[in-house]
N, C-alpha and C positions, 0 to 999 in steps of 0.2 A: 291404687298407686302402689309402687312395690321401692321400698326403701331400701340403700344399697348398705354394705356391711363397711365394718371403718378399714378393713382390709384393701375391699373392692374400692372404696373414695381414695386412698393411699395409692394404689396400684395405678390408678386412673390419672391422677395428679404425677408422679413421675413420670409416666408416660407422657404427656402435658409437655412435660420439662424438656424432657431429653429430645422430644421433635421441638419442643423452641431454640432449644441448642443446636442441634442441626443445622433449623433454616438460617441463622445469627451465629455462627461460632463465634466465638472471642479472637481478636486480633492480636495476638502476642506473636515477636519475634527472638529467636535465640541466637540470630546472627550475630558476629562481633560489630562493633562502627567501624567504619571507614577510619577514622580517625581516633587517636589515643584520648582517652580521658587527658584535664586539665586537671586534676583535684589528686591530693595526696592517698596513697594506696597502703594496707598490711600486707605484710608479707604471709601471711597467715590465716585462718580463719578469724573472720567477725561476728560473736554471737548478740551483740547488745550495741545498740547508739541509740542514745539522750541529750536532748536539747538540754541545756542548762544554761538559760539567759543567752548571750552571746558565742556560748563554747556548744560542742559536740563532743561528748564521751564517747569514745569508744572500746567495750571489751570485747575481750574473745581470746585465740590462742598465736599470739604472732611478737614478733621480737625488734621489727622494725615500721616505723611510715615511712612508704619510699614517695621520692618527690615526682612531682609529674614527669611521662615521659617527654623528653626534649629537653628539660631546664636542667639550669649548671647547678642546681642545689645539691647537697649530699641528706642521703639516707640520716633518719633518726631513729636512736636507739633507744626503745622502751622496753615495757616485761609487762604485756599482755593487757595493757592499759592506757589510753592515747587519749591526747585531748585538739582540738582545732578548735582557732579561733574564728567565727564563724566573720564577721567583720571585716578579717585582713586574708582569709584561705589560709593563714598559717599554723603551723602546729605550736603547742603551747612545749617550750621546753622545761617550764619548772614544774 
């Protein structure tokens, strides 16, 4: 019996993979929605959200949460650090 080398098992196992992948691609779409998000948005990059009890942190680099598109709300102004309350959809202004 001829034992294969950790290279050969390595090589053989990717190969494995990537015809699994193949026949199964993953379903991912980059389309927009038909329809506007309902949830408050940065104007900015987001590099960080945290649950914390009922609130959602969120940092990153951005200067406002703007309100969902359609509603009569006005923009909030922050400095790179937001908070929502997860409970009510709204932003924490203190």
């Amino acid at each position: 019996m001829h034992e294969r080398s950790p290279l050969v098992s390595r090589v053989v196992a990717a190969a494995l993979v990537v015809s699994l992948v193949s026949l199964f691609p993953p379903t991912v779409s980059a389309a927009p929605r038909a329809r506007a998000d309902r949830t408050w948005m940065a104007n900015g990059r987001v590099h960080a959200l945290v649950r914390a009890g009922n609130m959602l942190l969120i940092g990153g680099r951005f200067t406002k949460l703007l309100p969902p598109r359609g509603s009569r709300k006005k923009p909030v102004n922050v400095d790179n650090l937001a908070a929502i309350d997860l409970s009510t959809g709204k932003p924490v202004r203190s």
